[in-house]
LUMMAR-87308 format. One record per atom (N, C-alpha, C, CB): residue number from 1; z, y negated, x. Coordinates in nm, 2 decimals. Atoms other than C-alpha are relative to their C-alpha. Glycine has a CB too. Layout:
REM LUMMAR-87308
<n:NUM, zz:Z, yy:Y, xx:X>
...
REM end
This chain:
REM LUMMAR-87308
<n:1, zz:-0.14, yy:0.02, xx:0.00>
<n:1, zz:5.59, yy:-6.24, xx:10.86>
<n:1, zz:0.07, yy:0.12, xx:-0.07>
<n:1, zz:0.05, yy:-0.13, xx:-0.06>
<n:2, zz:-0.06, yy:-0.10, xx:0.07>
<n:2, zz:5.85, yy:-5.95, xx:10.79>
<n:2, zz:0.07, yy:-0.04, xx:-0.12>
<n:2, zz:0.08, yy:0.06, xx:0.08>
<n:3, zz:-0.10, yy:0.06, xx:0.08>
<n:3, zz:6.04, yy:-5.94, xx:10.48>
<n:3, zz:0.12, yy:0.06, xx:0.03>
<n:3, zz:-0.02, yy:0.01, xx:-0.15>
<n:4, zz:-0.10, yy:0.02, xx:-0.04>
<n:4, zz:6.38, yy:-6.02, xx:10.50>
<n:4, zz:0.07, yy:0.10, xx:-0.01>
<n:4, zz:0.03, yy:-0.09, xx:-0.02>
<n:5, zz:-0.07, yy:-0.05, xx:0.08>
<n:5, zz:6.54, yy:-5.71, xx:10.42>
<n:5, zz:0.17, yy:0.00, xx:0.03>
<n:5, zz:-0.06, yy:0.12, xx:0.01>
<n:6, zz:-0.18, yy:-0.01, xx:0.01>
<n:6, zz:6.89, yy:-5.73, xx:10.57>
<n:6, zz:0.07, yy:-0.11, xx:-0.08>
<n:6, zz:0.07, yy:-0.02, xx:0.15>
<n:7, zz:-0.02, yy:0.13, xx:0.08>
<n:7, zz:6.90, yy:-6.08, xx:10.39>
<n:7, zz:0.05, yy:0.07, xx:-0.14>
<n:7, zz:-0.17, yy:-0.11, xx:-0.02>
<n:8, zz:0.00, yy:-0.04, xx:0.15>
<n:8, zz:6.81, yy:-5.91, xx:10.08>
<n:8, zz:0.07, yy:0.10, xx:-0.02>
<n:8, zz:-0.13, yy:0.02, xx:-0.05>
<n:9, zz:-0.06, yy:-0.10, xx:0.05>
<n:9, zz:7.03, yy:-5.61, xx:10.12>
<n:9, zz:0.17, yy:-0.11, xx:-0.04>
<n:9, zz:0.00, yy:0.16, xx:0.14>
<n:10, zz:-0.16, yy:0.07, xx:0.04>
<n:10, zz:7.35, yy:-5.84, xx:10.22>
<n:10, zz:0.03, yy:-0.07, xx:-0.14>
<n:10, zz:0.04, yy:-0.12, xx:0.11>
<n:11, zz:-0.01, yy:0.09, xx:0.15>
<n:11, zz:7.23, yy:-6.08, xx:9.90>
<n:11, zz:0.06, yy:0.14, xx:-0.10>
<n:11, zz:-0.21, yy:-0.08, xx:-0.08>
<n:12, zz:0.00, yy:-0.11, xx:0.18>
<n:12, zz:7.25, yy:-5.77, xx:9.65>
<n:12, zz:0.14, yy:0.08, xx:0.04>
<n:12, zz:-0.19, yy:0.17, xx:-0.02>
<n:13, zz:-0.14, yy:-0.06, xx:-0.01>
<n:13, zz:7.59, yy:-5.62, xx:9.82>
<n:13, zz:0.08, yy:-0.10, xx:-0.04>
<n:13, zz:0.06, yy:0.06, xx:0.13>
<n:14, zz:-0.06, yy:0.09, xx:0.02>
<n:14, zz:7.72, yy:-5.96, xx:9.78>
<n:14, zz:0.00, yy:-0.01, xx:-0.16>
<n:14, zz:-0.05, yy:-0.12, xx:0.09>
<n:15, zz:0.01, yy:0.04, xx:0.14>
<n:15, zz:7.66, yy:-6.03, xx:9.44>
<n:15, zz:0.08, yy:0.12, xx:-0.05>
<n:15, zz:-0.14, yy:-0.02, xx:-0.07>
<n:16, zz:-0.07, yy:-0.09, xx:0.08>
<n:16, zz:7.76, yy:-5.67, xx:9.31>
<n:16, zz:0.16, yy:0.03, xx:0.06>
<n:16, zz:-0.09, yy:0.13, xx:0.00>
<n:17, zz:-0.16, yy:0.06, xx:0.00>
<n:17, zz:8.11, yy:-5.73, xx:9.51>
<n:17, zz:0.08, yy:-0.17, xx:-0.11>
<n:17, zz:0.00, yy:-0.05, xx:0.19>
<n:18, zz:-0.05, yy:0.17, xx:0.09>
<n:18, zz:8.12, yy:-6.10, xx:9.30>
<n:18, zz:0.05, yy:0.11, xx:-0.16>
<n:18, zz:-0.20, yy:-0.18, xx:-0.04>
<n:19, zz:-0.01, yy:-0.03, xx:0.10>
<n:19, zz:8.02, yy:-5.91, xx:9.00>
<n:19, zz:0.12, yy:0.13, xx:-0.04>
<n:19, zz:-0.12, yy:0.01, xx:-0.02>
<n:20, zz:-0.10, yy:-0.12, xx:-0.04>
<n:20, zz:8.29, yy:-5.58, xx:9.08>
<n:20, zz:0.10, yy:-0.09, xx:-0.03>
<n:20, zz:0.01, yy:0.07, xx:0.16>
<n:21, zz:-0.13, yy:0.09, xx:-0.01>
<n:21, zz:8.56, yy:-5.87, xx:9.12>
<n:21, zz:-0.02, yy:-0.09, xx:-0.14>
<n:21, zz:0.00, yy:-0.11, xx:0.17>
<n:22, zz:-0.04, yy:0.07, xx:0.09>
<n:22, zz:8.50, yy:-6.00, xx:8.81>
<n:22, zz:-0.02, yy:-0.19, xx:-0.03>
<n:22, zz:0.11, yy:0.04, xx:0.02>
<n:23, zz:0.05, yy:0.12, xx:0.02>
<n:23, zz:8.34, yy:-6.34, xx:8.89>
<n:23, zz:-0.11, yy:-0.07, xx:-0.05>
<n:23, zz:-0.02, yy:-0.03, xx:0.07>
<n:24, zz:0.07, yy:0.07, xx:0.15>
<n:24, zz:8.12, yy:-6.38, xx:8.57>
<n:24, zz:0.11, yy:-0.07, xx:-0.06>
<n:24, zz:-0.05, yy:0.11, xx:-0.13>
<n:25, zz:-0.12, yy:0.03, xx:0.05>
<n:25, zz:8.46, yy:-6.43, xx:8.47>
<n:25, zz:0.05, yy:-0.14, xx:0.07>
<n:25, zz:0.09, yy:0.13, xx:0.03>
<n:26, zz:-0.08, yy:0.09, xx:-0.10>
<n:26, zz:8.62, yy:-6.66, xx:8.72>
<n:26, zz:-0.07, yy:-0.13, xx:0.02>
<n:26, zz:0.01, yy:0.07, xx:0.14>
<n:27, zz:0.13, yy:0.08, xx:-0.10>
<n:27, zz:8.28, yy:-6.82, xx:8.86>
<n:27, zz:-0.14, yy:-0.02, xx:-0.07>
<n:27, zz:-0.05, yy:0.10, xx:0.15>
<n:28, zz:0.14, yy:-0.04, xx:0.00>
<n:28, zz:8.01, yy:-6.81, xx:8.65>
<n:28, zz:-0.12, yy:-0.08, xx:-0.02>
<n:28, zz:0.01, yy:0.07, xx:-0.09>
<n:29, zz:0.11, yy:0.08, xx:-0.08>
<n:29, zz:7.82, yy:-7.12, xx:8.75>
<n:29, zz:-0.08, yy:0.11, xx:0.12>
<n:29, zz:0.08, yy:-0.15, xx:0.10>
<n:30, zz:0.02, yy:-0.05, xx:-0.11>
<n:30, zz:7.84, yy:-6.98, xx:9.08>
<n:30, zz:-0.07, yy:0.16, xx:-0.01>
<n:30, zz:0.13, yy:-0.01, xx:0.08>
<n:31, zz:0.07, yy:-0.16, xx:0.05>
<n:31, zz:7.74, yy:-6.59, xx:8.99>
<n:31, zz:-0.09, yy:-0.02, xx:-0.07>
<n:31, zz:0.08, yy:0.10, xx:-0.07>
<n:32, zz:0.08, yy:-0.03, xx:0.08>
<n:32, zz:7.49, yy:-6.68, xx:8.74>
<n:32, zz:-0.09, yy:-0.04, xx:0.09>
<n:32, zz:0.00, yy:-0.04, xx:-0.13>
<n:33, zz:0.15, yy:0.06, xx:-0.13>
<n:33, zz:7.29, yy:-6.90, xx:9.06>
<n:33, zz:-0.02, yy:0.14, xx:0.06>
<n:33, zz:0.06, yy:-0.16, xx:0.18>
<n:34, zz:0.01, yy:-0.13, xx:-0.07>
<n:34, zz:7.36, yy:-6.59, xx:9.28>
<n:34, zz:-0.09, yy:0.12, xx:-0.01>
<n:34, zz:0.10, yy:0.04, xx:-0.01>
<n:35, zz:0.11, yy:-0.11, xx:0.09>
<n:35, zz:7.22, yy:-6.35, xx:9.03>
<n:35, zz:-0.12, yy:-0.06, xx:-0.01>
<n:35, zz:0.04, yy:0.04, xx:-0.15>
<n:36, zz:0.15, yy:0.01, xx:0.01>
<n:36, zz:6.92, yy:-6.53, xx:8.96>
<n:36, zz:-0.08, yy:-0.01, xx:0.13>
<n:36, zz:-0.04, yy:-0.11, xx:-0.07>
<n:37, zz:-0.02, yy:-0.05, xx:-0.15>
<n:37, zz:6.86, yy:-6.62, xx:9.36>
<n:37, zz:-0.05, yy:0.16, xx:0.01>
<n:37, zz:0.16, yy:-0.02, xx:0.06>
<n:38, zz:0.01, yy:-0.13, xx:-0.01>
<n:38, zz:6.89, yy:-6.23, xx:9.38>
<n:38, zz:-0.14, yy:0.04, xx:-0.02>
<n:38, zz:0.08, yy:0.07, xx:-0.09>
<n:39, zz:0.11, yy:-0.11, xx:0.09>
<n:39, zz:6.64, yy:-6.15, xx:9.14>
<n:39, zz:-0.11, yy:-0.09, xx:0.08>
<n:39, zz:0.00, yy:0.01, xx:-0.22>
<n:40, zz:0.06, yy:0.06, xx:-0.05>
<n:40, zz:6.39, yy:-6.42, xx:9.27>
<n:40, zz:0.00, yy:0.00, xx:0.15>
<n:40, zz:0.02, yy:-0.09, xx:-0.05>
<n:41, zz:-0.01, yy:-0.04, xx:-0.11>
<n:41, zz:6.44, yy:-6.32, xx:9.65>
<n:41, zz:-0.12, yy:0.15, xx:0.01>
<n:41, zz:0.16, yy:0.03, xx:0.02>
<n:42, zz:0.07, yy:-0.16, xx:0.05>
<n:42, zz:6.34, yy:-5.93, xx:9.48>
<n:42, zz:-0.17, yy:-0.08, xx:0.02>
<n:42, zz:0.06, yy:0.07, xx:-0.23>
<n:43, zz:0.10, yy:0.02, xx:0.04>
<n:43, zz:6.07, yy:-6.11, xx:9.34>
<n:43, zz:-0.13, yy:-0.04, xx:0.05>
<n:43, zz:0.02, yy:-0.06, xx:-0.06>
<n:44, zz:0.05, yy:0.06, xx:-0.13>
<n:44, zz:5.93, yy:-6.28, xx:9.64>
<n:44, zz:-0.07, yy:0.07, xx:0.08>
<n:44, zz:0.08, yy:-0.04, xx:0.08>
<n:45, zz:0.07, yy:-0.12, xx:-0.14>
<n:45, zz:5.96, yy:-5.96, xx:9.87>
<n:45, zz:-0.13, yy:0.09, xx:-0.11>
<n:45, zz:0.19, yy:0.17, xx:0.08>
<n:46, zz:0.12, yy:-0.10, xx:0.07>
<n:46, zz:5.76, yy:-5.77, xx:9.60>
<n:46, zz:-0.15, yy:-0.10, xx:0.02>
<n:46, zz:0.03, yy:0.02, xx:-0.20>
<n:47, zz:0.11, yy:0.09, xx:-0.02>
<n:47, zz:5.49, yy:-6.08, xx:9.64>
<n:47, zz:0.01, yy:-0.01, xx:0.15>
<n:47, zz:0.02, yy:-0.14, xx:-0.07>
<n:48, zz:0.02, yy:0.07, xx:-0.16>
<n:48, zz:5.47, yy:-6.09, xx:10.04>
<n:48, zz:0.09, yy:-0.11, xx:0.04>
<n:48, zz:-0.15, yy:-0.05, xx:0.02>
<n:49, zz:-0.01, yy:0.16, xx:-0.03>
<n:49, zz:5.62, yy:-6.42, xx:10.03>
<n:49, zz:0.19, yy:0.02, xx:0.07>
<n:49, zz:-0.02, yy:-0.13, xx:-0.20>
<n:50, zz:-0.10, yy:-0.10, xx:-0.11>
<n:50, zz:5.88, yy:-6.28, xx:10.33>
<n:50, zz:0.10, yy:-0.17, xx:0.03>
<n:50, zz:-0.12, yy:0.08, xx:0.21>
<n:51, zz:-0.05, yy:0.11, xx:-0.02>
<n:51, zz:5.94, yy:-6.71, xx:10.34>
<n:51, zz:0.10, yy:-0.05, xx:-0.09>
<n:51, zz:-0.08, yy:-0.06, xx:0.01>
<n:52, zz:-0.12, yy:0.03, xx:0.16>
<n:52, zz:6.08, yy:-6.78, xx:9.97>
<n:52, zz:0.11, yy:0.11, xx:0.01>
<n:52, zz:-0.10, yy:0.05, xx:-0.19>
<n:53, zz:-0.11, yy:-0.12, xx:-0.02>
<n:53, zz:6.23, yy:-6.45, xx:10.00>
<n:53, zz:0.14, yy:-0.03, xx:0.05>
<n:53, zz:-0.05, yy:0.10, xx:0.11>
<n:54, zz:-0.21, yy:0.01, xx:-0.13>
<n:54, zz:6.51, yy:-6.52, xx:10.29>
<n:54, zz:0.05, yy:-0.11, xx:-0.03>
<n:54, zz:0.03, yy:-0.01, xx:0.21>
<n:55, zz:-0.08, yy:0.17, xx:0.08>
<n:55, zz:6.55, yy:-6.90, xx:10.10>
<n:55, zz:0.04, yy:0.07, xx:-0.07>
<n:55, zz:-0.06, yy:-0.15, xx:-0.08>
<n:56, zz:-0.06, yy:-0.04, xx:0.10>
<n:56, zz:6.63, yy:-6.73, xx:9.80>
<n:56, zz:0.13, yy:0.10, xx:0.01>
<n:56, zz:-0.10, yy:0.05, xx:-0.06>
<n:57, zz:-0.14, yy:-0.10, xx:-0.02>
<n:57, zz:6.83, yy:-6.44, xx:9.95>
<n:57, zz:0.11, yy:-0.06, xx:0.09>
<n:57, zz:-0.04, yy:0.15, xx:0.08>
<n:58, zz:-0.08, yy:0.11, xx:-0.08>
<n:58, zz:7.01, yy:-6.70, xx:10.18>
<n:58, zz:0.06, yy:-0.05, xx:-0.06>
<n:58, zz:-0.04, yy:-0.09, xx:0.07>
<n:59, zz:-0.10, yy:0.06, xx:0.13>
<n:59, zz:7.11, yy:-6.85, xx:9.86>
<n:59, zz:0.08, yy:0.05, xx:-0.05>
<n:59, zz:-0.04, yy:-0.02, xx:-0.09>
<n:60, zz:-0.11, yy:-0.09, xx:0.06>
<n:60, zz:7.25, yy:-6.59, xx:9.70>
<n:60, zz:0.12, yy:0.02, xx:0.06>
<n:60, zz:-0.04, yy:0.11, xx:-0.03>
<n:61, zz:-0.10, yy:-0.02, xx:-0.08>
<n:61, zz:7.42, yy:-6.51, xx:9.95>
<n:61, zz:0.13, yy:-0.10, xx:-0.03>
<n:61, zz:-0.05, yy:0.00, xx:0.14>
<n:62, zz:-0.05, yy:0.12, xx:-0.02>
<n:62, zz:7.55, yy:-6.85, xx:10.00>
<n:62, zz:0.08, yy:-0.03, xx:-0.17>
<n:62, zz:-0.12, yy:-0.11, xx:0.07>
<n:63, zz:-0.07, yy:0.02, xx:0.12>
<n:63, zz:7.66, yy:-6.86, xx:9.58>
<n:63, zz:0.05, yy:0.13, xx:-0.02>
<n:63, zz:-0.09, yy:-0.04, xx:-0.12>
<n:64, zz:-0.15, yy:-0.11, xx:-0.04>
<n:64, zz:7.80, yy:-6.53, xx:9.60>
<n:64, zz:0.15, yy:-0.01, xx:0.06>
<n:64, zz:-0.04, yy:0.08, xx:0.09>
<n:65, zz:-0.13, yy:0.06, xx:-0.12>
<n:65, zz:8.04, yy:-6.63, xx:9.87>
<n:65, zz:0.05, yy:-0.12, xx:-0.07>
<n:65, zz:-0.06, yy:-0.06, xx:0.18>
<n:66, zz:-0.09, yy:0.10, xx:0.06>
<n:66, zz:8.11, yy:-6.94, xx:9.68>
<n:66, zz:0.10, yy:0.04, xx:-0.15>
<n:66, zz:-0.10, yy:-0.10, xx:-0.04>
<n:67, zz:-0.08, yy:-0.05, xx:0.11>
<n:67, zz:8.19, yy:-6.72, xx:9.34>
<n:67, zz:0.13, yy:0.09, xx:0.03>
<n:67, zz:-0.09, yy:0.07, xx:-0.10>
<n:68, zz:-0.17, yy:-0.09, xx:-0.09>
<n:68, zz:8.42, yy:-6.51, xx:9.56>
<n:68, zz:0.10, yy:-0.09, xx:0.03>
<n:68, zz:-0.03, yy:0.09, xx:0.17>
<n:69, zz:-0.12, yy:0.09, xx:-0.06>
<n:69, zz:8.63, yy:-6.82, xx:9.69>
<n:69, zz:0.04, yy:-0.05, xx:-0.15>
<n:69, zz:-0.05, yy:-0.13, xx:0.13>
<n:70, zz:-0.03, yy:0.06, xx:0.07>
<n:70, zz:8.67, yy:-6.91, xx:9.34>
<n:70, zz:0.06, yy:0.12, xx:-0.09>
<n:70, zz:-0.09, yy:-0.10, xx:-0.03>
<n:71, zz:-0.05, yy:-0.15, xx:0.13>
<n:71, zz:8.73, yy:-6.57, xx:9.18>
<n:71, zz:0.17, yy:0.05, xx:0.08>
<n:71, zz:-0.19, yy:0.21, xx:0.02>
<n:72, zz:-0.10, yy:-0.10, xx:-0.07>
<n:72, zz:9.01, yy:-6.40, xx:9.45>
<n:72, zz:0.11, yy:-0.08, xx:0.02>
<n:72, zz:-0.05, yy:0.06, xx:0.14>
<n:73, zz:-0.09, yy:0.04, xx:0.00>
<n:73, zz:9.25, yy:-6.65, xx:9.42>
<n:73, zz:0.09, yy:-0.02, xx:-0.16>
<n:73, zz:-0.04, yy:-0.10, xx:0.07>
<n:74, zz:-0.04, yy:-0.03, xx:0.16>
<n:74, zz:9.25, yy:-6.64, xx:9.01>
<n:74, zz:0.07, yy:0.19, xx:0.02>
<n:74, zz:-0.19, yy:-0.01, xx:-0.12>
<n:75, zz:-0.04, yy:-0.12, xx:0.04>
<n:75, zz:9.25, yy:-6.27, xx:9.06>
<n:75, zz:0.13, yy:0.05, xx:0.08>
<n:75, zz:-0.12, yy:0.09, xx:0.02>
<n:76, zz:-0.22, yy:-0.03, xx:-0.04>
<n:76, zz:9.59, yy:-6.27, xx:9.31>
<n:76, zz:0.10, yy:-0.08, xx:-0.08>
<n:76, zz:0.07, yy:-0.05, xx:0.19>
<n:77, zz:-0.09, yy:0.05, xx:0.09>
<n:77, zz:9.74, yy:-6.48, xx:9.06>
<n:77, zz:0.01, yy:0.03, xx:-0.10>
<n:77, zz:-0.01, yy:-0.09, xx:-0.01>
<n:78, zz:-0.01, yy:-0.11, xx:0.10>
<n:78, zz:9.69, yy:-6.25, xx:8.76>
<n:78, zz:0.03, yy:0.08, xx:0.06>
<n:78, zz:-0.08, yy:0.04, xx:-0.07>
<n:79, zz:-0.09, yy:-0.13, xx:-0.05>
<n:79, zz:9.77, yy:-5.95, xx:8.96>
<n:79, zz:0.12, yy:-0.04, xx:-0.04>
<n:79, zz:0.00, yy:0.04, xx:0.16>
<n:80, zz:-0.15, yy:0.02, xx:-0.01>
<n:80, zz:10.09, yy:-6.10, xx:9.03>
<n:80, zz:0.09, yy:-0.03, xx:-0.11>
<n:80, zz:0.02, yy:-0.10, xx:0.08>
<n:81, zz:-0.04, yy:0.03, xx:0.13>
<n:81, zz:10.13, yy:-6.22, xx:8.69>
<n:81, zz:0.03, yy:0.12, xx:-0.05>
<n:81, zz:-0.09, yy:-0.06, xx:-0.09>
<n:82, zz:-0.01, yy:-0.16, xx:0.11>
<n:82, zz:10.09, yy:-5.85, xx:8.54>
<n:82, zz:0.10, yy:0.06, xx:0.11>
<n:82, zz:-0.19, yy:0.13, xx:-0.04>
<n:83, zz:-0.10, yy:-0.05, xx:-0.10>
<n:83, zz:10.34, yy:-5.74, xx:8.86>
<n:83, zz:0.12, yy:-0.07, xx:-0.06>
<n:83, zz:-0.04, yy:-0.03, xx:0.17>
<n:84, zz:-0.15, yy:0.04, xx:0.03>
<n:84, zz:10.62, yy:-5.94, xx:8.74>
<n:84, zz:-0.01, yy:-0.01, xx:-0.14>
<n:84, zz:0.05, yy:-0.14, xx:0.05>
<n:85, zz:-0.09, yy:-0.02, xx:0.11>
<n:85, zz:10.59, yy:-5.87, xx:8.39>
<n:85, zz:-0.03, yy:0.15, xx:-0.01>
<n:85, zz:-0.02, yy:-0.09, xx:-0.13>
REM end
């Protein structure tokens, strides 16, 4: 079986957009699953294991995307805060 790499590229752009935006901050249930996921996806494809792999990077993905829906609505509501004063 191949490993997953577009899985595992989208997981690792996804997270370092969470982490860019500031969703340690916002999210950080959600971003600390994401990140580990990540690294345990890594960990997988370095082991062959092409199966754990795309669970794990399917995950991240999937907690990434969740720390983003929780981060970008804090962060247009501070913008806007520091815009009107």
């Amino acid at each position: 079986q191949e490993l997953p790499l577009k899985e595992l590229a989208l997981a690792k752009s996804q997270v370092e957009r969470a982490e860019r935006l500031s969703a340690e901050e916002y999210a950080p249930e959600e971003f600390s699953e994401a990140k580990k996921s990540l690294v345990s996806a890594n960990e997988f494809a370095a082991e062959e294991k092409a199966s754990d792999s795309k669970k794990s990077a399917d995950y991240a993905i999937s907690k990434a995307y969740d720390a983003l829906e929780k981060t970008l609505p804090k962060l247009a509501a501070k913008s806007r805060e520091e815009a009107v004063a």
